[in-house]
C-alpha positions as CSV (number, residue, x, y, z in Angstrom):
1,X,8.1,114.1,116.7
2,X,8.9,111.7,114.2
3,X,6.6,109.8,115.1
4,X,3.5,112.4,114.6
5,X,5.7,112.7,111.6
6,X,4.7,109.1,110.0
7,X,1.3,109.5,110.9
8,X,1.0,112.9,109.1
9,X,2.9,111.4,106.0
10,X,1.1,108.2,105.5
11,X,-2.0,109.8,106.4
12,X,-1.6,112.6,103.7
13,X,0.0,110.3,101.2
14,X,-0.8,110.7,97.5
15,X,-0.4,107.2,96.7
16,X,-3.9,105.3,97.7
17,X,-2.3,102.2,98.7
18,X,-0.3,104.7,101.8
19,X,3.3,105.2,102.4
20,X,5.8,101.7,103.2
21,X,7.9,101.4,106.4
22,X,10.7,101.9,103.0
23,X,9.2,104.8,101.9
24,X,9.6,106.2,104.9
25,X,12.5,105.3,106.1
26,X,14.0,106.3,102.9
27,X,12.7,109.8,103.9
28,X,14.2,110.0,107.1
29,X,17.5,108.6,106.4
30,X,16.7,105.3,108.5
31,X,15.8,101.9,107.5
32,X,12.3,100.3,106.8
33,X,13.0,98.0,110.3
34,X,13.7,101.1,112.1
35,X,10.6,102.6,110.8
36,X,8.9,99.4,111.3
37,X,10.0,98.7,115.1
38,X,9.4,102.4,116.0
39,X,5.3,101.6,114.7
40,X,5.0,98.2,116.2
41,X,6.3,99.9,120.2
42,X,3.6,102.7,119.2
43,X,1.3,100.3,118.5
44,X,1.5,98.5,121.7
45,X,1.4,101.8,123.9
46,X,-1.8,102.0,122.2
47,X,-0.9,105.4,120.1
48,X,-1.2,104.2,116.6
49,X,-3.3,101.5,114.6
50,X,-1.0,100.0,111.7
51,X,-3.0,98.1,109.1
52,X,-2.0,96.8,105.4
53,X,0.7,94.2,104.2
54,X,3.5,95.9,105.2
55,X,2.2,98.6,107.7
56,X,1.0,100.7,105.0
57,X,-1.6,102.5,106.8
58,X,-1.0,104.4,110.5
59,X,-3.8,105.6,112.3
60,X,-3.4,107.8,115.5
61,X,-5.3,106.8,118.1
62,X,-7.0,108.9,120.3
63,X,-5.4,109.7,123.4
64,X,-6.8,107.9,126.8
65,X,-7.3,111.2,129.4
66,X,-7.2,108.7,132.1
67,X,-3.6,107.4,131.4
68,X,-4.8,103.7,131.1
């Protein structure tokens, strides 16, 4: 969930240069290196596409049917 969260947040942010991992950790309550390891294990299952100096803009990736 919080991670649908992110997405939904950097993704609707107001700011054209998107949301930082301190942004939104400072939403959550958690820091940026939470924010940022929680993106980069995303990232590598292949769920998210994280782009920008300092992760500033998350992408959901569509989801693989055949599990692969």
């Amino acid at each position: 969930m919080i991670l649908v969260k992110l997405v939904h947040m950097a993704n609707t942010a107001r700011d054209a240069e998107g949301l930082s991992y301190a942004d939104i950790g400072a939403r959550f309550g958690v820091s940026r290196t939470h924010v940022r390891a929680l993106l980069r294990d995303a990232e590598r299952n292949a769920d998210v596409s994280v782009s920008g100096r300092g992760g500033k803009f998350v992408e959901l990736r569509p989801l693989n049917p055949a599990g692969v």
